[in-house]
BAKETOR-729891 format. One record per residue (C-alpha): residue number from 1; residue in one letter; y, x, z. Coordinates in nm, 2 decimals, always signed. Layout:
<pts>
  seq  type       y       x       z
  NUM     A       Y       X       Z
...
</pts>
This chain:
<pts>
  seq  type       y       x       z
    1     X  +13.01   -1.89  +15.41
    2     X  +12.99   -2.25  +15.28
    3     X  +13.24   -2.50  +15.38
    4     X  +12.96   -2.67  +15.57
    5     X  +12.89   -2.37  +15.77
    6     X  +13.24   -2.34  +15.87
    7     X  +13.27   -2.69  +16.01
    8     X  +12.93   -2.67  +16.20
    9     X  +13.03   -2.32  +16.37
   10     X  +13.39   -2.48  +16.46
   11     X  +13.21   -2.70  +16.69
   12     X  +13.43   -3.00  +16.73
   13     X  +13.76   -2.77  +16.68
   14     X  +13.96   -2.88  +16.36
   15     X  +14.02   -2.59  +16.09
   16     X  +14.35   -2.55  +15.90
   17     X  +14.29   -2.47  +15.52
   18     X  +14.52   -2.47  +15.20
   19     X  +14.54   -2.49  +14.87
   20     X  +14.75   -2.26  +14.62
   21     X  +14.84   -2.25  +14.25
   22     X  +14.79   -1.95  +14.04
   23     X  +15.07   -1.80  +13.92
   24     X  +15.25   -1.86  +13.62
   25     X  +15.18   -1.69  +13.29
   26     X  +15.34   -1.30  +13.33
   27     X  +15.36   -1.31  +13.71
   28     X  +15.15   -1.11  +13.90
   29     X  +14.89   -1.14  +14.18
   30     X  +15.19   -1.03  +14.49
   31     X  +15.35   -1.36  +14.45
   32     X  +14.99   -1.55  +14.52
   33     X  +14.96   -1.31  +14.86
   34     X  +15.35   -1.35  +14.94
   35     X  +15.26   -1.72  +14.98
   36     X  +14.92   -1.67  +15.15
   37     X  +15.02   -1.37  +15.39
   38     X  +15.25   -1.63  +15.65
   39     X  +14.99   -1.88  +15.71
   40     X  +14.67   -1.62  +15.79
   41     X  +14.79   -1.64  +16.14
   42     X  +14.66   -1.98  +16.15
   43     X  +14.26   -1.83  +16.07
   44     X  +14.19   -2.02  +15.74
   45     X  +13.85   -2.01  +15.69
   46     X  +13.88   -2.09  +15.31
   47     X  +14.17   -2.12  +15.07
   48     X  +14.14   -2.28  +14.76
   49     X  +14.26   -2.22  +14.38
   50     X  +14.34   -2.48  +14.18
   51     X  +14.31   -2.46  +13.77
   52     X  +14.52   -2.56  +13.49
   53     X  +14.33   -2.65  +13.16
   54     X  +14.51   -2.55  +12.82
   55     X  +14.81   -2.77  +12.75
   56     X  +14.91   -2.84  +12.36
   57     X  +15.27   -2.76  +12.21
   58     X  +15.36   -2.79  +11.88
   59     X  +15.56   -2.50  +11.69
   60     X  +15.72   -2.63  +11.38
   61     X  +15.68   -2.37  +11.10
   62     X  +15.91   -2.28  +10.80
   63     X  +15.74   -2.54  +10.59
   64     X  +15.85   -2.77  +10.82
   65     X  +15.48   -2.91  +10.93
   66     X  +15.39   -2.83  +11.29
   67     X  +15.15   -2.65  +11.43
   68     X  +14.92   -2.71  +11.73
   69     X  +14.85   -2.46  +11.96
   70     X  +14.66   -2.44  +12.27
   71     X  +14.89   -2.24  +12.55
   72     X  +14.76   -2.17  +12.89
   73     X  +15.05   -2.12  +13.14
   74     X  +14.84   -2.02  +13.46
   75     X  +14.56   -1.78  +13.44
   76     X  +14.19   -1.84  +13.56
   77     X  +14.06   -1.87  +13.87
   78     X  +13.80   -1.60  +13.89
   79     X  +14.01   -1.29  +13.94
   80     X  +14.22   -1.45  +14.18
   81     X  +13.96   -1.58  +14.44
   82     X  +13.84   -1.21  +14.33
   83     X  +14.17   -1.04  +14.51
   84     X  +14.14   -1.37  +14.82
   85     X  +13.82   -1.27  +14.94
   86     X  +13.90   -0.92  +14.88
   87     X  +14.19   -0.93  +15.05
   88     X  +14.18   -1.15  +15.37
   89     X  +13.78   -1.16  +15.37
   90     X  +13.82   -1.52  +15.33
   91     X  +13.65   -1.76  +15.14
   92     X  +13.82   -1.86  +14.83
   93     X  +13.73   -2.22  +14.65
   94     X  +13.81   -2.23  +14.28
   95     X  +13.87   -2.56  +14.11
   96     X  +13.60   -2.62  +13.82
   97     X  +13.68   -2.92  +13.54
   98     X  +13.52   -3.10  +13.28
   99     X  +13.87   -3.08  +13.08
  100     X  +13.88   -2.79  +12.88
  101     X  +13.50   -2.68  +12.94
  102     X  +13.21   -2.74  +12.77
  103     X  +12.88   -2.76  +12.93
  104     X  +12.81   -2.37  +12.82
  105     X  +13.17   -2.23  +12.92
  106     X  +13.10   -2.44  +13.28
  107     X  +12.78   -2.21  +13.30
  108     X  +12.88   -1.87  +13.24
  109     X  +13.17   -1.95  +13.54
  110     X  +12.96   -2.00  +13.76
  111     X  +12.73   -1.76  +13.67
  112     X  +13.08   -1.49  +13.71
  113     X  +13.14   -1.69  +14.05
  114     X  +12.78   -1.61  +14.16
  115     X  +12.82   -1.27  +14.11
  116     X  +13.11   -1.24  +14.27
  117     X  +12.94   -1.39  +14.62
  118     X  +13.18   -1.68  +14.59
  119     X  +12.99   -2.00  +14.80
  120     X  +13.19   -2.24  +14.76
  121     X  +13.35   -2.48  +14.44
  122     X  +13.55   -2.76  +14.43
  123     X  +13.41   -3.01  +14.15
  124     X  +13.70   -3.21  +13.96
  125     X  +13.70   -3.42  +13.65
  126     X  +14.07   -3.32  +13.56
  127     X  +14.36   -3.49  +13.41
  128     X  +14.41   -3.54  +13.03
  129     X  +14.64   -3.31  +12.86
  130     X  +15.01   -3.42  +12.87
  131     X  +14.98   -3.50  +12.50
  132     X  +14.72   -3.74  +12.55
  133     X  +14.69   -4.07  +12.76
  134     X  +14.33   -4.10  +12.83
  135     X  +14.14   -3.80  +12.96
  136     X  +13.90   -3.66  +12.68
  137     X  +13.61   -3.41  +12.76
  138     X  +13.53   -3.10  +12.53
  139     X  +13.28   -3.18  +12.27
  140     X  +12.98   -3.04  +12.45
  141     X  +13.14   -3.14  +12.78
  142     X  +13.14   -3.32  +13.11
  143     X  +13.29   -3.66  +13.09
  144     X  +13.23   -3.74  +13.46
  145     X  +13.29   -3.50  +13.73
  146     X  +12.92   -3.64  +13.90
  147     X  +12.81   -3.48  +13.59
  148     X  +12.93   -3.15  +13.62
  149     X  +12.80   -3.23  +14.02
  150     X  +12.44   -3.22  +13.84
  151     X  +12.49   -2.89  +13.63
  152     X  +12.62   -2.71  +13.99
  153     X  +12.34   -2.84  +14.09
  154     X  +12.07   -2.72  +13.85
  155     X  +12.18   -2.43  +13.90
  156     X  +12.12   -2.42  +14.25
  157     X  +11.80   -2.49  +14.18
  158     X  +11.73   -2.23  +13.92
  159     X  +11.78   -2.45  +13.67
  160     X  +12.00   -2.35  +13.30
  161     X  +12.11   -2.49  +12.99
  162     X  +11.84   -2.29  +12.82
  163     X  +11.52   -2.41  +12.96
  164     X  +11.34   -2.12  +12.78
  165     X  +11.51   -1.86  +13.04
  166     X  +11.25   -1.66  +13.26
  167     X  +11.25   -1.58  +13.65
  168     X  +11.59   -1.72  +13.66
  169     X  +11.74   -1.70  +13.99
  170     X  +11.89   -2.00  +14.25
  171     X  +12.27   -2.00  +14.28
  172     X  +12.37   -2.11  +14.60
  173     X  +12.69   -2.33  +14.55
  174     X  +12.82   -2.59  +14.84
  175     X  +13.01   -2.88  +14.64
  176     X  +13.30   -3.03  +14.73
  177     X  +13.43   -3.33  +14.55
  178     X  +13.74   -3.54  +14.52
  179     X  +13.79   -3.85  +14.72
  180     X  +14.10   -4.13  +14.72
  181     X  +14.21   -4.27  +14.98
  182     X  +14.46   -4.52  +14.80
  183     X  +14.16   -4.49  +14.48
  184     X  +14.18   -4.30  +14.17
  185     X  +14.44   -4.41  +13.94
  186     X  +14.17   -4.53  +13.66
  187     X  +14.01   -4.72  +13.93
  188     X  +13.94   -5.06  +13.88
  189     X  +13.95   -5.10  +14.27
  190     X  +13.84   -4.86  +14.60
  191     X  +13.49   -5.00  +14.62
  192     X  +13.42   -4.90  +14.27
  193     X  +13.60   -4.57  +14.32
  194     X  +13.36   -4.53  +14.64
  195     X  +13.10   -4.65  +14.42
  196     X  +13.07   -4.35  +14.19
  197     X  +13.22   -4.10  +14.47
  198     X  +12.83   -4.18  +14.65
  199     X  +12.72   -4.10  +14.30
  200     X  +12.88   -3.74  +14.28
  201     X  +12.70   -3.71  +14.67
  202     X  +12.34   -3.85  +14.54
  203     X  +12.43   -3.52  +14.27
  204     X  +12.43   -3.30  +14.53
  205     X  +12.83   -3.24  +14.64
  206     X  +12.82   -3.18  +15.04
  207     X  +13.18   -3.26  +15.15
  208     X  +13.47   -3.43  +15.01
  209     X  +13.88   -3.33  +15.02
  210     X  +14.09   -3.62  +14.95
  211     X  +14.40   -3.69  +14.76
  212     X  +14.68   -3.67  +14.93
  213     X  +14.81   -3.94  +15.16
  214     X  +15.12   -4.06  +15.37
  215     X  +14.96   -4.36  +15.58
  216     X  +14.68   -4.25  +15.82
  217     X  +14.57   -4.58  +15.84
  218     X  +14.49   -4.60  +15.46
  219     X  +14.28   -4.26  +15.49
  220     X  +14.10   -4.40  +15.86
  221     X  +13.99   -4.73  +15.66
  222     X  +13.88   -4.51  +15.35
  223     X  +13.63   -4.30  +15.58
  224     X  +13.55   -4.62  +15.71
  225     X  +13.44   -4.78  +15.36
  226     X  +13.28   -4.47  +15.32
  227     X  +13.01   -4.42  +15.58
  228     X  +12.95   -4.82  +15.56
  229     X  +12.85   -4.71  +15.21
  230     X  +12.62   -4.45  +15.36
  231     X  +12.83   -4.15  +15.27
  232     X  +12.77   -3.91  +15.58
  233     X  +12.93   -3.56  +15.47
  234     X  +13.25   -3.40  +15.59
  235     X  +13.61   -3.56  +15.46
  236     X  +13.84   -3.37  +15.43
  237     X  +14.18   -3.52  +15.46
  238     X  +14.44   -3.34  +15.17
  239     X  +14.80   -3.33  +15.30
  240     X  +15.14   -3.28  +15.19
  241     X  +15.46   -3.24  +15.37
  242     X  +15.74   -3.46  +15.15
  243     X  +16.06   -3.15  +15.10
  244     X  +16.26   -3.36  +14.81
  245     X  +16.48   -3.64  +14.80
  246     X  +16.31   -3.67  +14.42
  247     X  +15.95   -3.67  +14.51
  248     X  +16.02   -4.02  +14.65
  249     X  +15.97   -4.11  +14.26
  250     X  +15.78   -3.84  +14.16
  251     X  +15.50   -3.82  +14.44
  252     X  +15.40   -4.22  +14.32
  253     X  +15.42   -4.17  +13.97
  254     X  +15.20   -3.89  +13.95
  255     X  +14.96   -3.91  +14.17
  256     X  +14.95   -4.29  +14.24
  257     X  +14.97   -4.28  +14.61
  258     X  +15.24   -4.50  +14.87
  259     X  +15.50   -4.41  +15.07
  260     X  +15.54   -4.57  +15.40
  261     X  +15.88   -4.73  +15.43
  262     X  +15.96   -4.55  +15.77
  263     X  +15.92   -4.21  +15.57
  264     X  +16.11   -4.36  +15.24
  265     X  +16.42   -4.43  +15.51
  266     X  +16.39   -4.15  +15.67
  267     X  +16.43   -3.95  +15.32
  268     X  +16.67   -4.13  +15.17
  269     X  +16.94   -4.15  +15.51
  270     X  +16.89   -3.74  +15.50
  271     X  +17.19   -3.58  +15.34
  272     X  +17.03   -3.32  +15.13
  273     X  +16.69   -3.16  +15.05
  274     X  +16.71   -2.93  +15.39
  275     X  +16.73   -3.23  +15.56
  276     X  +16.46   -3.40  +15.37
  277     X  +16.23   -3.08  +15.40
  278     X  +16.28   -3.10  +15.78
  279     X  +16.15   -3.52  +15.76
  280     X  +15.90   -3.40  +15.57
  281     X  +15.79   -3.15  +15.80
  282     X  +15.79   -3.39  +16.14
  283     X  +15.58   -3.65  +15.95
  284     X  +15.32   -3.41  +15.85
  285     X  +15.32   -3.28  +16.20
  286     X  +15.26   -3.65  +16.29
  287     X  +15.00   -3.70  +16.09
  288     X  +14.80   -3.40  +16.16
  289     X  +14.83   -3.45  +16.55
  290     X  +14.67   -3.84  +16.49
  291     X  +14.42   -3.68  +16.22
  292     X  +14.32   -3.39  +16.50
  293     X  +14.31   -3.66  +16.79
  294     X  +14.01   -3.85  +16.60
  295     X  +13.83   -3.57  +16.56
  296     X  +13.84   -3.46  +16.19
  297     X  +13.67   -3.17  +16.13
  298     X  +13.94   -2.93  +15.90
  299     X  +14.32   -3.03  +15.79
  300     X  +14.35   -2.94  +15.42
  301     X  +14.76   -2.88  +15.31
  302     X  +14.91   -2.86  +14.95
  303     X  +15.10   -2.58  +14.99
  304     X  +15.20   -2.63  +14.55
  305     X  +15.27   -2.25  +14.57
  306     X  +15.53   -2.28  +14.90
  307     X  +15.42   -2.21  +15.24
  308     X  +15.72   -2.21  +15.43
  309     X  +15.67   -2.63  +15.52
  310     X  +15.30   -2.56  +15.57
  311     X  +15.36   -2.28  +15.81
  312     X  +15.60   -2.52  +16.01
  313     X  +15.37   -2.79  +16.02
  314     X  +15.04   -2.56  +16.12
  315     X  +15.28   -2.42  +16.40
  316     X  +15.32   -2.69  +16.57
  317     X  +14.96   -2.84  +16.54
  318     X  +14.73   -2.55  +16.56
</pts>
């Protein structure tokens, strides 16, 4: 069922959904359903898979030049929203990017996804590699995600890359894209960022999932901005309960968001990362109960492969 459906059939009743990692290279698919299996009591009606593009690491060789090699360190998607659905009859939204994929490669996944009666895909332009500052599509890639919007698209409307193709057949995809609250990092401020976020909806996504965020008040004025700007589908607010006394660095630094000062004061009077995890825990709680009261349709938590916060948090809010 699309991610539409499932907030229309809720009827008013916010939805608790997640988002997991795959595992690492060598591991296999138990430790993906040892940190699914304690939040199913909460009735996810979707779980999604994030992806990893390739990473580059250079191996010096006897000569003493290097060598660049391409290493992926997570596995695909496919196969593990696969074993989801299979498993908890559940739908299970992979991650798609324009880094690492060209326009052909983008194709054939979702051609596999198709097959595989999977509805639903989260559309993402992706970070550059670590090696690189500035993001860089393939060569026969997406630069934009509302481009790779347009190619989910086409193909929804029977539409391919070869336009010789006969009787080709209607996928059936509902698109989610990526929205921020606090603006994308390569912003040049939120009303551009909101600018081309209405673009990638003109393409054809159907409900957004935001980065995530500490300060309701910052994601309440960014739905705001939003449906002034005629932007009418579902948001879907992305959360994250804080479990480190270090992530009061990291959590700004990567992902460009604020911390409110209560939460940085409540983190940094705890006495050690239990403590911490437990501040965590009560914000998020917070948050969710204020989210839930205005009448957001689904609650979407960063589990980053550990669902023991997440389960603590949806206990006490759904």
């Amino acid at each position: 069922m699309k991610v539409t459906e499932h907030i229309e059939r809720a009827n008013g009743k916010a939805l608790f959904s997640f988002e997991i990692l795959p595992p690492l290279k060598g591991q296999n698919i138990q430790c993906i359903f040892d940190s699914i299996d304690p939040l199913m009591e909460f009735n996810p009606p979707f779980i999604d898979v994030t992806y990893h593009r390739e990473e580059y690491e250079y191996k010096e060789l006897p000569s003493g030049l290097l060598e660049k090699r391409v290493v992926k360190k997570r596995p695909g998607t496919v196969g593990i929203c696969a074993a989801i659905q299979n498993r908890y009859k559940v739908d299970a939204i992979p991650h798609i990017l324009c880094g690492g994929f060209t326009k052909e490669d983008t194709e054939n996944f979702l051609i596999d996804l198709d097959f595989l009666g999977i509805q639903n895909v989260l559309a993402l332009r992706g970070d550059a590699v670590k090696s690189e500052i500035y993001f860089k599509p393939e060569k026969e890639g997406h630069q934009y995600a509302s481009e790779l919007v347009t190619q989910i698209d086409n193909l929804n409307k029977g539409i391919y890359l070869d336009d010789h193709l006969q009787n080709t057949s209607a996928t059936n995809f509902c698109i989610g894209v990526a929205g921020y609250p606090e603006k994308h990092m390569e912003a040049p401020s939120l009303d551009s960022d909101i600018y081309f976020l209405k673009q990638k909806i003109k393409n054809g996504a159907t409900y957004i999932v935001t980065q995530m965020f500490f300060d309701n008040k910052k994601f309440f004025e960014f739905v705001a901005k939003c449906r002034k700007e005629g932007i009418t589908v579902p948001i879907i607010p992305g959360l994250k309960p804080i479990s480190t006394k270090k992530q009061l660095n990291q959590i700004p630094h990567r992902f460009k968001v604020d911390l409110p000062d209560e939460l940085i004061m409540d983190v940094v009077r705890a006495k050690d990362n239990d403590a911490v995890k437990q501040v965590g825990i009560e914000w998020c709680i917070s948050q969710s109960k204020e989210l839930i009261a205005e009448g957001i349709p689904v609650l979407h938590y960063y589990s980053m492969g550990k669902s023991d916060n997440i389960r603590a948090v949806a206990k006490a809010v759904f």
